[in-house]
C-alpha positions as CSV (number, residue, x, y, z in Angstrom):
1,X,22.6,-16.2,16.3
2,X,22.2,-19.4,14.7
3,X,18.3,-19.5,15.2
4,X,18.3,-16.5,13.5
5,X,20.3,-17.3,10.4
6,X,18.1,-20.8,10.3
7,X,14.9,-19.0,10.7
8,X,16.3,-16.1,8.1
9,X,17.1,-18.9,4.9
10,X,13.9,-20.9,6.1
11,X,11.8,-17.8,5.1
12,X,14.2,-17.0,1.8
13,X,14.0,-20.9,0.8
14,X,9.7,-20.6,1.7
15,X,10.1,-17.8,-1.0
16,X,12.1,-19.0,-3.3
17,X,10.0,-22.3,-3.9
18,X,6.9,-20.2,-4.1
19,X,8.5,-18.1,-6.5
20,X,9.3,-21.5,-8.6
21,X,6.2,-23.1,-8.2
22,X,4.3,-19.8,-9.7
23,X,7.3,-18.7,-12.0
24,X,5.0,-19.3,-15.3
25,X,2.4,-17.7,-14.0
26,X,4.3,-14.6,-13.1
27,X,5.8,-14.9,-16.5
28,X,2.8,-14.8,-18.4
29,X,1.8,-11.7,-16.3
30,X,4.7,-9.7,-17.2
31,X,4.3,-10.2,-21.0
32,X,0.7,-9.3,-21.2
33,X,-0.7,-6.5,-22.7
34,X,-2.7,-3.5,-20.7
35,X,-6.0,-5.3,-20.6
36,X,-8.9,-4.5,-22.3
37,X,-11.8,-4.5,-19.4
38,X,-14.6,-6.8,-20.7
39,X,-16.3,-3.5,-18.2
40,X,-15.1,-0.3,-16.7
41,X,-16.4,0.1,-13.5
42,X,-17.1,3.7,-11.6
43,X,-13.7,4.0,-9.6
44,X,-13.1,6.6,-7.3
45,X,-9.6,8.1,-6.2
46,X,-9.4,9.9,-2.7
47,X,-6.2,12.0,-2.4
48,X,-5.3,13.0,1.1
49,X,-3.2,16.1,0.9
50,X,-1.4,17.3,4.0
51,X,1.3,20.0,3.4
52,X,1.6,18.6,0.0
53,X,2.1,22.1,-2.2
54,X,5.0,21.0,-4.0
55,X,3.9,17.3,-5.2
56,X,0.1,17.4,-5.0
57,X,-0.4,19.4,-8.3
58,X,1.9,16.0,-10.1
59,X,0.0,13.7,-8.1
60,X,-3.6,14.8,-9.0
61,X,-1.7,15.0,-12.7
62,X,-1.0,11.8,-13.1
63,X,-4.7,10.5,-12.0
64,X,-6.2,12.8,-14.9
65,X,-3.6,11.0,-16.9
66,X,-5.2,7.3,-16.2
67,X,-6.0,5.3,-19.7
68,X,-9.6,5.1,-18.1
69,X,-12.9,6.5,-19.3
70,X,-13.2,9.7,-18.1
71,X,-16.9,9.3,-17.1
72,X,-15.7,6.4,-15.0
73,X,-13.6,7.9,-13.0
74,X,-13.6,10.6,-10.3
75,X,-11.2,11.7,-8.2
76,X,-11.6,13.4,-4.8
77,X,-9.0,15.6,-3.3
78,X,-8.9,16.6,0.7
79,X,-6.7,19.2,2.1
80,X,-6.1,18.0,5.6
81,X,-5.8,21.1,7.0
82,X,-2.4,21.9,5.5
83,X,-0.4,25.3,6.8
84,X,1.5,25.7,3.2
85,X,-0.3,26.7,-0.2
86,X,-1.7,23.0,-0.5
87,X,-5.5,24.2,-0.9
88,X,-4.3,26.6,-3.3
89,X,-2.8,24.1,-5.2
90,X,-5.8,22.0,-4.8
91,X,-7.9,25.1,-5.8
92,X,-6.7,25.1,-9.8
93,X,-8.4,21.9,-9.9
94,X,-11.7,23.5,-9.0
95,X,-13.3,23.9,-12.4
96,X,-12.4,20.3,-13.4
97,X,-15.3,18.0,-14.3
98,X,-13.4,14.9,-12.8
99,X,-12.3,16.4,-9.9
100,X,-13.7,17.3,-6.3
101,X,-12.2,18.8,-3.4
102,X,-12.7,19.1,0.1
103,X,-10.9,21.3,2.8
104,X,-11.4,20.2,6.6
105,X,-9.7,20.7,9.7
106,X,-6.4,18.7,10.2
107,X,-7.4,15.2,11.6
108,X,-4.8,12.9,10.2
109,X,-4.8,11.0,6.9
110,X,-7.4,8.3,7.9
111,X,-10.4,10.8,8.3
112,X,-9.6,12.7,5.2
113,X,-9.4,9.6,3.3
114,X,-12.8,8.7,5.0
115,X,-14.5,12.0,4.2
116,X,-13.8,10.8,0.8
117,X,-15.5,7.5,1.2
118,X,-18.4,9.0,2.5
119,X,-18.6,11.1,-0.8
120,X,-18.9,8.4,-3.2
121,X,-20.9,5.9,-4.9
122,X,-18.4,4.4,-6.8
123,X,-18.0,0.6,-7.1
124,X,-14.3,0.9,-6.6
125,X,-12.1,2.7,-3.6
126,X,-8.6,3.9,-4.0
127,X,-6.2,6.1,-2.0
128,X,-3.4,7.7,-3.6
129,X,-1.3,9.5,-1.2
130,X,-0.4,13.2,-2.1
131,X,3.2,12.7,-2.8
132,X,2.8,9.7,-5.5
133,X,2.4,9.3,-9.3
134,X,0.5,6.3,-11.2
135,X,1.4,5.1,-14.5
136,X,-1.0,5.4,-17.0
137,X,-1.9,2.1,-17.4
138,X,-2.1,0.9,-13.7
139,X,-5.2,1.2,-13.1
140,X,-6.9,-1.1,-15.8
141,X,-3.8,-3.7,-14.6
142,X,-5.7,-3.5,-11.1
143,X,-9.1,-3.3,-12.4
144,X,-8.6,-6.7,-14.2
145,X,-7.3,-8.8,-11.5
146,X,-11.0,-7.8,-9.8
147,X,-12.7,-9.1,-13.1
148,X,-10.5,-12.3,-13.6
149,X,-11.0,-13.1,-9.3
150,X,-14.2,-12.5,-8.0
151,X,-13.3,-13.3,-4.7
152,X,-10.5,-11.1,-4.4
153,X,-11.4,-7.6,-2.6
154,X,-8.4,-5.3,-2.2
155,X,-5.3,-5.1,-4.8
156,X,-1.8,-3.3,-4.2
157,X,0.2,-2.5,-6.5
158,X,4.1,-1.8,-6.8
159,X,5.4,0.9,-5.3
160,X,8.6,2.3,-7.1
161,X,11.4,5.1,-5.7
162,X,9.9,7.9,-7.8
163,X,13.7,9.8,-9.1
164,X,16.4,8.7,-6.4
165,X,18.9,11.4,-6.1
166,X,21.4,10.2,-3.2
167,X,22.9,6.9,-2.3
168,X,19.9,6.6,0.2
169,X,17.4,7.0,-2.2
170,X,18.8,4.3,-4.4
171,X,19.1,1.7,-1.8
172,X,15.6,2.4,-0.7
173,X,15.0,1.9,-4.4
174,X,16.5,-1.8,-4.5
175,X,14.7,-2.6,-0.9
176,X,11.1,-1.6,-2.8
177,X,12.2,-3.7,-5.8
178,X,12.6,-6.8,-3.3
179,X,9.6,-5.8,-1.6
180,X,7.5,-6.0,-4.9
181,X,8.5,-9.7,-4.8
182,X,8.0,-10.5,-1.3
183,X,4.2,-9.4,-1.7
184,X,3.9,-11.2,-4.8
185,X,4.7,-14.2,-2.9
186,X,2.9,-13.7,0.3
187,X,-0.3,-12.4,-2.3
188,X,-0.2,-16.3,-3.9
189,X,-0.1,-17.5,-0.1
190,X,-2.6,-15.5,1.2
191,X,-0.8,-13.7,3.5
192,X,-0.4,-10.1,2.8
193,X,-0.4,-7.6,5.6
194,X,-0.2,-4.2,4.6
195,X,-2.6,-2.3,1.9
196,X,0.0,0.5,1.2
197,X,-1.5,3.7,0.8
198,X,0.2,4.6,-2.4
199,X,-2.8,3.4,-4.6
200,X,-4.3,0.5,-3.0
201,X,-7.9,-0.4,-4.4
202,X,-10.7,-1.7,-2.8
203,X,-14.3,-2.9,-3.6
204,X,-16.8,-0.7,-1.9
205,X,-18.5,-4.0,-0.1
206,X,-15.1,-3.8,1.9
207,X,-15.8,-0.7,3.9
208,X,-19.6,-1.2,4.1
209,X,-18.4,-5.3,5.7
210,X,-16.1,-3.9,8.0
211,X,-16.1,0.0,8.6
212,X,-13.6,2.3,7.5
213,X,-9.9,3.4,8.1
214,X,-9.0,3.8,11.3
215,X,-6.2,5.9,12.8
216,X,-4.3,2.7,14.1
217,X,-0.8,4.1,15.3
218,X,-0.6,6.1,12.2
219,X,-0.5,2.9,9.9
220,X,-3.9,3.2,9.1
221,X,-2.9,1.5,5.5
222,X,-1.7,-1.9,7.8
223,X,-4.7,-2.0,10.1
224,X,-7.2,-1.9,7.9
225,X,-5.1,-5.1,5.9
226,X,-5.1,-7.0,9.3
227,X,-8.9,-6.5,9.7
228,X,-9.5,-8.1,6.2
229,X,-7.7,-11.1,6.9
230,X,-9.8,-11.4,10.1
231,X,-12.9,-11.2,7.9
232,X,-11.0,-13.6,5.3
233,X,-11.6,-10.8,3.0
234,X,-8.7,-11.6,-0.2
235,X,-6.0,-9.2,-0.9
236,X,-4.2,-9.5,-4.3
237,X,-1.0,-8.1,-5.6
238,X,-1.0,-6.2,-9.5
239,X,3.3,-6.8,-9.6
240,X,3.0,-4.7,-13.1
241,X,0.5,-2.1,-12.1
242,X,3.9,0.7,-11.2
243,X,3.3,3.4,-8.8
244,X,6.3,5.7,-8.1
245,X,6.3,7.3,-4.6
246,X,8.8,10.0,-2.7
247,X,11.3,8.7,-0.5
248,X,13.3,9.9,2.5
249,X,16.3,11.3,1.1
250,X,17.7,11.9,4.7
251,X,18.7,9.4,7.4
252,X,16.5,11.7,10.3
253,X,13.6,11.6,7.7
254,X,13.9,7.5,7.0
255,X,14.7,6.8,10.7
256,X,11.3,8.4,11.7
257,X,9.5,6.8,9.0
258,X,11.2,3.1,9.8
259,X,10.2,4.0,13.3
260,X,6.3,5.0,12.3
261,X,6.6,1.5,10.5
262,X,7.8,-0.7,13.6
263,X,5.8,0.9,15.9
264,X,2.3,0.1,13.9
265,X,3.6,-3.1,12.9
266,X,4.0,-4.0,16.8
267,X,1.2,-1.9,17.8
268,X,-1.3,-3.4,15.2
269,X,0.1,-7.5,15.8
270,X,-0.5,-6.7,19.7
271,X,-4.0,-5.7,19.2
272,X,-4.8,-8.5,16.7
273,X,-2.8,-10.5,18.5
274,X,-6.0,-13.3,19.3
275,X,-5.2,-13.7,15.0
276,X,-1.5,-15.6,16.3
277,X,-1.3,-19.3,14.9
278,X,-4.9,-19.5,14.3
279,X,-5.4,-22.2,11.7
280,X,-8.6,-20.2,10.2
281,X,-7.1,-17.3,9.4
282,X,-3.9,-19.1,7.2
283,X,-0.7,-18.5,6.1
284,X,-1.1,-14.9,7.7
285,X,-1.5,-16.3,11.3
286,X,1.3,-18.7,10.8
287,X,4.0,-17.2,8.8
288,X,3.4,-13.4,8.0
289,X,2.6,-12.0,11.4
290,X,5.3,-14.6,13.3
291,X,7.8,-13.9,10.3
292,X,7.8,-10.0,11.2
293,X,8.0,-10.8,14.9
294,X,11.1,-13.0,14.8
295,X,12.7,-10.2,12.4
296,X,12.1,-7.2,14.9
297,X,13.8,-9.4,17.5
298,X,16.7,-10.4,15.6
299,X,16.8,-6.8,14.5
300,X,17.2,-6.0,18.1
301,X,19.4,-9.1,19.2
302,X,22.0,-8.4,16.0
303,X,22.2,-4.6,16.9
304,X,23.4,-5.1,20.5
305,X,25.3,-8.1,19.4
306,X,27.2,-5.4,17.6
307,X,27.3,-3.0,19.9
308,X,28.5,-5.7,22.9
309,X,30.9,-6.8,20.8
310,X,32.8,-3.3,19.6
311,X,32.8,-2.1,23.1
């Protein structure tokens, strides 16, 4: 137990003096204006829709509502082989000049959001899963982190609890506030290990370098993270570009999605495991990936501490 406390405030003190170290920095961020882009880039937005009829129509909404030139963005739409009225949805879209869409058989979100890559020429790649919202200005947030770093080729932004409704919902809504600056900090170290698929953009050299999603224990968003920081390819986090994303609002519904999320974070750190406190590849081999280890353990080692000790 007390290797775990220790190891617990050595990670919140690692944080803490990052966060001081950068604090103007992140200061200065927050009080700037939307950017004007010195150039707006083509950007395409692949939405992977399965069984999304109720949220996809808001979702494909909210892209139409960028502040981005029209001509400069398209946005393509895939119904994953849905069983409810998703493609019907999808269908009052058909007519629209900025919009796509695609039906295909159900394969799981990675080849959807693939069919889409393979359907663009744009200079820029995002996915914005079916059951999320941008804010209008998010984009061109993103957009200028790309102009003002060269060397940076993937950006995520920060996800927000899109209208909690039950105690649940609100604490997940504190837990994503956290998590905005824990990837802040591990984004100025270099160490970010998850592209979430809430509106995560890429350059399009990324999937031509390295390939393209892969299905990867159903965390196709983490994978594909972990492979650009084998290929030392930058990741960057846009703290003010907001995107607000459903959440479980049932303990069954957030068990199986905490469990989807342990099970590819251990699947994906076993089968990168050759990246494990390898001074080339960083803070990443030597704090992220070892950080979520020790925190799965003491997950474990706390809950039958517990359990031991109330029966």
């Amino acid at each position: 137990m007390y290797v775990v406390v220790f190891l617990a405030v050595y990670v919140q003190v690692f944080f803490m003096l990052t966060f001081f170290e950068r604090r103007k920095h992140l200061n200065n961020l927050h009080d700037e204006d939307v950017p004007v882009l010195s150039q707006y880039p083509s950007v395409a937005v692949i939405v992977p829709a399965w069984n999304e009829g109720k949220t996809v129509h808001g979702t494909v909404d909210s892209l139409l509502n960028l502040d981005y030139p029209k001509d400069k963005l398209e946005i393509i739409v895939v119904d994953d082989g849905s069983t409810d009225n998703t493609w019907e949805e999808i269908l009052k879209y058909k007519n629209n000049p900025q919009v796509r869409i695609f039906q295909k058989e159900n394969g799981g979100k990675h080849t959807a959001v693939n069919l889409g890559i393979d359907n663009t020429n744009a200079d820029f790649i995002s996915c914005l899963d079916a059951d999320s919202f941008v804010a209008p200005d998010a984009l061109k947030r993103m957009i200028n982190v790309f102009q003002k770093k060269k060397d940076v080729m993937a950006v995520a932004p920060s996800l927000i609890v899109n209208k909690p409704k039950n105690i649940l919902q609100y604490a997940q809504k504190v837990e994503y506030n956290m998590s905005t600056y824990y990837k802040k900090m591990l984004a100025y170290m270099g160490a970010i290990h998850v592209t979430p698929g809430p509106f995560s953009v890429f350059r399009k050299e990324v999937f031509e370098k390295i390939g393209k999603f892969r299905k990867a224990h159903n965390t196709e968003d983490q994978e594909i993270a972990y492979r650009m920081q084998e290929n030392h390819l930058r990741i960057d986090h846009c703290h003010t570009a907001y995107v607000y994303t459903s959440s479980p609002d049932t303990v069954k519904k957030l068990y199986n999605q905490r469990l989807r999320w342990i099970y590819g974070f251990i699947q994906n750190t076993i089968d990168y495991r050759r990246l494990i406190f390898k001074t080339k590849y960083g803070n990443f081999s030597f704090f992220t990936l070892p950080s979520g280890i020790i925190s799965i353990v003491a997950v474990v080692y706390i809950s039958f501490a517990i359990f031991y000790n109330t029966t």
